[in-house]
N, C-alpha and C positions, 0 to 999 in steps of 0.2 A: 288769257286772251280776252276774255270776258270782261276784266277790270282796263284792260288794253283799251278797247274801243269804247266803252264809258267816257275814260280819262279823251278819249280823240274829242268825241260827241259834246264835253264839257268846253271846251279849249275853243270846238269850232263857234261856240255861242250860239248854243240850242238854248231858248227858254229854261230856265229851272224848272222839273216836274217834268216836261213834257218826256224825258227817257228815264227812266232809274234802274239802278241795278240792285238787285234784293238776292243774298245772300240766304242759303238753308237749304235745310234737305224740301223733297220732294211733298214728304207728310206733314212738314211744317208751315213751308211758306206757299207750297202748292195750292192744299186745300185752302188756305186761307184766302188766295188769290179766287179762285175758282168758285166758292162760293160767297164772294163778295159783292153787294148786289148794286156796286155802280163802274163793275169790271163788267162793261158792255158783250167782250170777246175774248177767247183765250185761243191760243195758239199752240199746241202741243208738240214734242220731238219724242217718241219714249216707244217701250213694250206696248204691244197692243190691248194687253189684260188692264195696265195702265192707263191707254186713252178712249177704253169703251166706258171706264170708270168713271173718268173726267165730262165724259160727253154724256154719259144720264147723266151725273149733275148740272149741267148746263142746260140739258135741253128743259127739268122742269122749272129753271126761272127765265128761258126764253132765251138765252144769252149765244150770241153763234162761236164756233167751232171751227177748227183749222187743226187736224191731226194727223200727224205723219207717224207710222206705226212701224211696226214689225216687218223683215224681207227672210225669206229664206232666197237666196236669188240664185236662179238656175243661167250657165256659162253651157253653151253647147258648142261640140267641135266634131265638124262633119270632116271624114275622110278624107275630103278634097284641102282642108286647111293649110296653112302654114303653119309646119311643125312651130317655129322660131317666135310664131305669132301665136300660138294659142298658147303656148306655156309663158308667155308672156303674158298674156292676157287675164292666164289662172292666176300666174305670180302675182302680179300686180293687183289684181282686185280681190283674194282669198284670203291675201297675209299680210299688205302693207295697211299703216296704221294698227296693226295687232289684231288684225280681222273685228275691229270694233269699230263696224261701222256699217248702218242698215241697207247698207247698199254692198255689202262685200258680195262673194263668190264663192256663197257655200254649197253649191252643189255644183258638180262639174261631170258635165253627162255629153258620153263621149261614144260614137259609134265604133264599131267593132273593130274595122280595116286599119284604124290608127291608134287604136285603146295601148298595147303593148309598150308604142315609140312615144306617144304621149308622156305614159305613165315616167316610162325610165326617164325621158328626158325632166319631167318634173321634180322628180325624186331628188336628182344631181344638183337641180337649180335651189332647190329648199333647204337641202345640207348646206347650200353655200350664202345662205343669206347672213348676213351679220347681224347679232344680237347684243344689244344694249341699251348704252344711256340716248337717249332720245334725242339730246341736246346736241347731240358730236354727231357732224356732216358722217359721218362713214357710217354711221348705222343706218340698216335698213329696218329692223324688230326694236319697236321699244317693249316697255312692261305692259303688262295688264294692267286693265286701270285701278283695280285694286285688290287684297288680298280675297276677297269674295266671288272677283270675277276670275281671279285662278285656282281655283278650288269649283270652282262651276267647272273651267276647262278639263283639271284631271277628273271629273267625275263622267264628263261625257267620254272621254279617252276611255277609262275603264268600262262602261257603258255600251262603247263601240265594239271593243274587242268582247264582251261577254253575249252581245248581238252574233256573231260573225263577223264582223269584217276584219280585214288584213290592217293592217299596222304597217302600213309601206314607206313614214317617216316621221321623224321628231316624237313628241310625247311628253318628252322629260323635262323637268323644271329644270331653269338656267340659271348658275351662280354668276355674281355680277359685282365689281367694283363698286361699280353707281348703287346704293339703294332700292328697290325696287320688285317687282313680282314679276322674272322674269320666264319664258315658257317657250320651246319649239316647236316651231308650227307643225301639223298634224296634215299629212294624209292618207285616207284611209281610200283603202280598195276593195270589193267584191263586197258591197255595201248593199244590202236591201231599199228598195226603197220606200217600205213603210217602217223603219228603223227611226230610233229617235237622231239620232246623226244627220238623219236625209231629209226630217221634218222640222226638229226644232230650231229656233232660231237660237242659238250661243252664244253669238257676237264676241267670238275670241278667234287666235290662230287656226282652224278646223277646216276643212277641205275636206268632202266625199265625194269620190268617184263612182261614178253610177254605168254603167256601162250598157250599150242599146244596139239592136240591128242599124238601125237606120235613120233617118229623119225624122219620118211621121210617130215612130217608136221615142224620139225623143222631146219633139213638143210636148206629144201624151204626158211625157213622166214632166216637163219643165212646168204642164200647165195643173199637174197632180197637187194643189197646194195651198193652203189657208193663206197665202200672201200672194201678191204681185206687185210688188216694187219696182225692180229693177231686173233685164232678164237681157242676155247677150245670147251672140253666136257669134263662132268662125268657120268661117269657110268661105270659098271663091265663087260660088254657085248665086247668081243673081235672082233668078226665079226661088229659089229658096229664102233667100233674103227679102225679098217681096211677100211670100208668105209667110214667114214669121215675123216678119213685122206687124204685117196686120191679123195674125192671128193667137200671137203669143199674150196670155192675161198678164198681163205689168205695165204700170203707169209711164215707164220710161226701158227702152229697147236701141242696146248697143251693140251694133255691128261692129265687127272683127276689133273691138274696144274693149278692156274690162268693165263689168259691172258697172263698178266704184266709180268709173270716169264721170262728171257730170259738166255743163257747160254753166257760168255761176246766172249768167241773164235769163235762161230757159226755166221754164215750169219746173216743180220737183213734186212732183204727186206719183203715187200708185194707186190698184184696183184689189178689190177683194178685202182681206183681214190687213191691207196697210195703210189704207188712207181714205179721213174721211172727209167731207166739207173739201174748200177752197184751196187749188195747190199753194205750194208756199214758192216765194222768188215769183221774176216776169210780173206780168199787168195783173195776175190773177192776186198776188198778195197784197196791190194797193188797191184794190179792190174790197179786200178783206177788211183793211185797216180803215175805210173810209166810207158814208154811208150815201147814200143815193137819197136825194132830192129834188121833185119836182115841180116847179112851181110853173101856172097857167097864170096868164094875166092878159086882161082885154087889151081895148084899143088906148090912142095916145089918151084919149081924154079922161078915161077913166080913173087917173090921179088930179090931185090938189098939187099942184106944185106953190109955193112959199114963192 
């Protein structure tokens, strides 16, 4: 997609130079980027161990920053919800795209009165997901993005279960026509939540269920966290939804929406261990990209005019 929009960008008759596309891993063409000293700004997408990295080195040769970091992102679903809606909600923002993606719906913390219907009906919905080639309409699971990133996944699987928690679906690597690293998505239940399951970010198929009396029991645990990215609820309750909006830490907050959902003209920024400097997308990243200039000048007479 990357050489996709290049190839647009080239076609549309952008100046030469003014966009390029730079091929390499991270250690090679990153640093090289980042510590280049007429690379005014960098703009980062990545781990957050990776852009506190990237941001010492910038800040000692002065140069600004734009970094989108790490989410564990907490999905609440109070009592009052729509059954049909909130397993929707888990589905769609837990496991689609292969949970690789800093906005998925890795914690899913769910009050008591509906924990049990929730569970079962999710479990049902997960078995039924289609895994595959990524390319063919009917798939909803593609691969891991690479052999590294499923080998992190079963490690946290085994992980989870040697923590306590319940194994309530998937786990197992998937065999596959198509080439690729293929894996079933994972939810776990009766999960701690100072477990690495419930804290770290994985960025694979993974789903824990955290389970809470009640509301104010579950911002506590949504807001228990070194990130704030992206942070949902479901349920019908308006005064709750007015409080957790303005009181849940994450840079973007989705009512009865998954996580994952974003709108593409809106801000994308978080609070805390995910984001630092200028959100990215809206007026805030031509802002970034462009420098501010002011010039004062007197009266008419004050030029020579020719």
């Amino acid at each position: 997609s990357a050489w996709i929009l290049s190839d647009i960008i080239a076609r549309a008759g952008l100046p030469e130079g003014v966009f390029n596309l730079v091929m390499g891993t991270g250690r090679e063409v990153g640093e090289a980027i980042v510590a280049h000293p007429k690379v005014s700004g960098v703009t980062f997408t990545g781990s957050t161990p990776v852009g506190r990295k990237i941001g010492a080195a910038l800040f000692t040769r002065g140069a600004k920053m734009q970094l989108e970091m790490g989410g564990k992102n907490p999905l609440i679903v109070l009592d009052d919800a729509d059954l049909d809606l909130a397993v929707h909600c888990a589905l769609q923002g837990s496991f689609f795209s292969t949970g690789q993606r800093c906005t998925a719906s890795s914690r899913l913390i769910v009050t008591d009165g509906i924990h049990d219907a929730f569970v079962n009906r999710l479990c049902v919905a997960i078995k039924d997901l289609r895994i595959g080639d990524a390319r063919a309409p009917e798939t909803q699971i593609g691969p891991a993005a690479s052999e590294e990133q499923l080998a992190i996944d079963k490690r946290y699987v085994s992980q989870g279960v040697d923590e306590g928690a319940t194994l309530a679906a998937g786990g197992g690597e998937v065999k596959s026509k198509t080439p690729g690293h293929y894996f079933a998505p994972v939810l776990f239940t009766d999960v701690s939540s100072q477990s690495a399951v419930a804290r770290d970010e994985i960025f694979g198929p993974i789903a824990a269920v955290l389970r809470v009396p009640d509301y104010d029991a579950a911002l506590a645990m949504a807001n228990d966290c070194e990130f704030g990215l992206s942070a949902g609820i479901v349920t019908q309750d308006t005064a709750k939804i007015d409080h957790f909006t303005q009181n849940a830490e994450a840079g973007m907050i989705q009512v009865n929406l998954p996580t994952a959902g974003m709108d593409f003209h809106a801000p994308f920024t978080g609070r805390k261990g995910s984001s630092y400097g200028a959100p990215e997308k809206g007026s805030y990243c031509r802002e970034f990209f462009t420098a501010a200039k002011v010039v004062h000048e007197g009266g008419r007479h004050c030029r020579k005019h020719r």
